[in-house]
N, C-alpha and C positions, 0 to 999 in steps of 0.2 A: 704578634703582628705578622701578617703576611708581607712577601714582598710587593712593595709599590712602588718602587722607585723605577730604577734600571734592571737589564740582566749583566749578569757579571762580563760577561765580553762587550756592553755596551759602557760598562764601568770603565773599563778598561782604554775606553776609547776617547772616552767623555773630557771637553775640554771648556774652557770657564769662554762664555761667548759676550760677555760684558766688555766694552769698548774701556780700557784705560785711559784715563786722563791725560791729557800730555804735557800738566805741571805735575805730576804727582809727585815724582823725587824732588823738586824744588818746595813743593808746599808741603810735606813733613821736614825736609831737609829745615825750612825757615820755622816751623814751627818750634823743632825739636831743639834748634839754636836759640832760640827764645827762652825755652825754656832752662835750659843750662845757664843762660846768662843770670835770669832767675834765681835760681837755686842759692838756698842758705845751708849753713852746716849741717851735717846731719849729728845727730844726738843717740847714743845705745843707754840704758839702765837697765841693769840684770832684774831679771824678774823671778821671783818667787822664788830664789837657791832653797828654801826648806821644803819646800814641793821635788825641785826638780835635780839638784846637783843628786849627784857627779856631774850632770849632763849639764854644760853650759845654753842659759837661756837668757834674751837680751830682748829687750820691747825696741823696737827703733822707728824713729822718726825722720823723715827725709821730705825735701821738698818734689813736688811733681808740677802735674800744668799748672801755668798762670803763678807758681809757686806756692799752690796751694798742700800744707802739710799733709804726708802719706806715712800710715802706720805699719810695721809688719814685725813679725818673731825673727830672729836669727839666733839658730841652733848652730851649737858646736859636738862635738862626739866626747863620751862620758871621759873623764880623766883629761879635759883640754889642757896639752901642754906647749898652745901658742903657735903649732908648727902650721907651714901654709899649706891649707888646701883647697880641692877645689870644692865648688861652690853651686851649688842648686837652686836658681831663682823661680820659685814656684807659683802660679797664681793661680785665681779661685773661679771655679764654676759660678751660674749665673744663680743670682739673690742670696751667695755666700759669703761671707767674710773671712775674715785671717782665721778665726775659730779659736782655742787653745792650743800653746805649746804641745798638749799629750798629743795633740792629733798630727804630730809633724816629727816625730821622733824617731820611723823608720831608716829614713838617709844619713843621720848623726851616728847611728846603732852601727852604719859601715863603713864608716870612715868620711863623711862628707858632711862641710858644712852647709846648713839650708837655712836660705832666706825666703820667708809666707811674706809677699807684699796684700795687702788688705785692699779691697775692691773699693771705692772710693761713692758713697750714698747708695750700697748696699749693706749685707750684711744680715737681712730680716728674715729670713728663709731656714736653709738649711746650716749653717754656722752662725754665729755671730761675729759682727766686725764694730767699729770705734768709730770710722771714715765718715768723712761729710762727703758732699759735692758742694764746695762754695760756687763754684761755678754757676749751679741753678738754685739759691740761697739755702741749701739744705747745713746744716753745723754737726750732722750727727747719723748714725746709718737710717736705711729705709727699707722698706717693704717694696721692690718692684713693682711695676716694672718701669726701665728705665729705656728701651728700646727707640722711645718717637721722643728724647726728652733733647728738643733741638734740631731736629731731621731736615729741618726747610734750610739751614744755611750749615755749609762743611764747619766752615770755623766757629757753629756753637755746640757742634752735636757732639752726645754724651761719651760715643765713644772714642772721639779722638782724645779729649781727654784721658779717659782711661789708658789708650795707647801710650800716649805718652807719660804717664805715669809707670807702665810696664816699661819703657826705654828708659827712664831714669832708674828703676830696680837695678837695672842691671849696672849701669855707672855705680851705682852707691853700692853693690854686691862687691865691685872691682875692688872696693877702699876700705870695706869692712877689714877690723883685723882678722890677723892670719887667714889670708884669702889668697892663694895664688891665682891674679887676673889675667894669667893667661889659660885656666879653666875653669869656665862660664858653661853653664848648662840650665836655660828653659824648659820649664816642665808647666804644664796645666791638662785637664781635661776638659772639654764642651766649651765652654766662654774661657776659660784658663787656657785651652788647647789652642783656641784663636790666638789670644793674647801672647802667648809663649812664641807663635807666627808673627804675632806683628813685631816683638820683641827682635827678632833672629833678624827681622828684615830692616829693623830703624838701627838696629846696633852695627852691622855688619860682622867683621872677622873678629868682632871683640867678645860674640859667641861661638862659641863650637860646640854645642850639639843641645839638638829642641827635639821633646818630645812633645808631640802632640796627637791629644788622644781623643777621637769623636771629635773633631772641634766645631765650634762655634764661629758665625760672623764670616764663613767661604762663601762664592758665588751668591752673592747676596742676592741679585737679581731673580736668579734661579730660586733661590730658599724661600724668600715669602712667598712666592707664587707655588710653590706645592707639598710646602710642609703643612699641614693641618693640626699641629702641635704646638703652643708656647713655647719660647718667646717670640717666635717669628709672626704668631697671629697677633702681636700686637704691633708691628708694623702694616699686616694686610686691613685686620680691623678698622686701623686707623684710616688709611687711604681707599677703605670701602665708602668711607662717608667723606673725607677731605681730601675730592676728586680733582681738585683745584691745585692740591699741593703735590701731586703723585710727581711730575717732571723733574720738582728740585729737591722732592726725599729721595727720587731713584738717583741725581747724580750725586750727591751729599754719599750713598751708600758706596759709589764707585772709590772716594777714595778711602773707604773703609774696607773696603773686602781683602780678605787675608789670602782669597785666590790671587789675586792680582799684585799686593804683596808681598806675597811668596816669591818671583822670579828674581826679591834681590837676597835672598836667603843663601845664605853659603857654609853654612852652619851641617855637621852631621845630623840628619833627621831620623826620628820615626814617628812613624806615624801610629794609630790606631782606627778602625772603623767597624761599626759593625752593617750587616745586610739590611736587617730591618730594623733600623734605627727610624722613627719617624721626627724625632725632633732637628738633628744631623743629618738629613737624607744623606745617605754613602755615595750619591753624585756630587753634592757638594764637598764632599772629604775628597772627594777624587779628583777634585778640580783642583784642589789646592798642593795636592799631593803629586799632582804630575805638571805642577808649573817649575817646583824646586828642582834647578839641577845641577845641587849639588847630592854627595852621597845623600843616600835614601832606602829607607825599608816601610813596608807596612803589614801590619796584624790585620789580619782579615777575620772576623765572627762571623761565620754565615750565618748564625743564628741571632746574633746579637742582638741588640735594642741599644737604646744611648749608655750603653755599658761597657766594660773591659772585663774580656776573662780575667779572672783571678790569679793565670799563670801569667797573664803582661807584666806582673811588677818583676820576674822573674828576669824577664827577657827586658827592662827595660833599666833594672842592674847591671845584668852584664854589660848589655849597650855603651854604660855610665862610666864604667869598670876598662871597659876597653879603650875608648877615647881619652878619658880622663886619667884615668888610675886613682886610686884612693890610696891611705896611709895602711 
């Protein structure tokens, strides 16, 4: 893909022009109390030990929005001998699920436990997932896309949900055994990398460090109007034809956008981006990436597409390594 976005000294400069709500911290704060109040036990049963041991693997169940049940894997490192450590709350790019245990087994292998929360009526796509959305009557994953599912009013739309089920991961991460809660670390890429954003920002200091890569759901404003890529064209598609609805889907998106979110993040971050990403235009990565200010780094791909060089898992160890420390 050529470049279409920005030039890199206009990246640089680039800043989220979307007006902030001026309940926004009160209306996730109420939400997100809601949902806590909510919340039933959560429940772990090992899964598969003839497959997987040494390597401790655990199916869990947790309540999320509306207290509706959330699925996810929790890995421990081979030979778990119960010590606390810290903890990797990971989520899944868009029309993914939790997928299997094998595919989460890198961060166990160095000393950290990792918890895969499960995308909540996805799942159909690139992994598979278990998750409903009872919210809009679904009992079981789906085939996206999920994008306009609600858009006309904040408090039905798909993705606050999901947020909030990404801010309860990390509560139920805190309580998992052997988990020292006072190191919390968000990971996602594209819809994961948002997620792992809104995470850093509904949790506050009870995270310390988000990586997010490529992400999803920044300057929303900005994103359907010049991505020509899914999933954002199913927000534009949608309000190409329901011209009537376009005022209360764009402010529904305000208090979704992870730019705008990000200013309560205090969380070590990194980032990742690539230049010619068309699905993540690298102006909306940059939007969200210079609202955070607390510590901060970002991987730059000039070439890249909605991908991560191969050497980021490299640099996004250490990162993990340095902040956290592992066993």
């Amino acid at each position: 893909m050529p470049l279409n976005d920005m030039t890199e000294l206009e990246l640089l400069a680039h800043r989220v022009t979307t007006p902030e709500p001026d309940d926004l911290d009160e209306w996730w704060s109420a939400r997100l109390a809601k949902t806590r109040a909510q919340a039933t036990p959560t429940t772990l049963r090992e899964h598969a030990p003839e497959a997987y041991r040494p390597l401790s693997v655990h199916d869990v169940e947790f309540s999320g929005a509306e207290g509706h049940r959330i699925r996810g894997w929790y890995l421990r490192p081979p030979g778990d001998d119960g010590a606390r450590l810290p903890v990797v709350v990971s989520y899944i790019g868009y029309g993914g699920g939790r997928g299997l245990p094998a595919g989460h087994t890198l961060l166990p292998s160095v000393g950290f436990a990792h918890f895969v929360m499960d995308s909540r009526g996805q799942g159909g796509v690139s992994t598979i997932g278990v998750t409903g959305d009872p919210g809009s009557g679904s009992a079981g994953p789906e085939h996206p896309g999920v994008m306009t599912r609600g858009i006309t009013n904040r408090d039905d739309y798909y993705y606050g949900r999901l947020f909030l089920d990404a801010a309860r991961a990390v509560d139920v991460a805190a309580e998992l055994p052997g988990v020292d809660p006072d190191r919390i670390a968000v990971s996602g890429g594209s819809q994961g990398g948002g997620m792992a954003l809104a995470a850093a920002a509904l949790c506050g200091d009870r995270v310390k460090v988000c990586h997010s890569d490529v992400p999803f759901l920044c300057d929303l404003h900005r994103a359907i109007r010049i991505s020509g890529e899914g999933p954002y064209t199913e927000i534009s598609d949608f309000l190409a034809q329901q011209v009537e609805l376009v005022p209360a889907a764009l402010d529904t998106l305000r208090y979704i956008d992870c730019a705008l979110l990000a200013r309560r993040i205090v969380a070590s971050c990194l980032f990742s981006v690539g230049l010619m990403d068309e699905v993540c235009p690298p102006s909306t990565v940059y939007a969200a990436y210079h609202e955070v200010t607390a510590p901060k780094q970002i991987t730059v791909s000039p070439f890249g597409k909605h991908t991560t060089p191969t050497s980021h898992v490299e640099v996004q160890l250490r990162h993990l390594k340095e902040a956290l420390g592992a066993r």
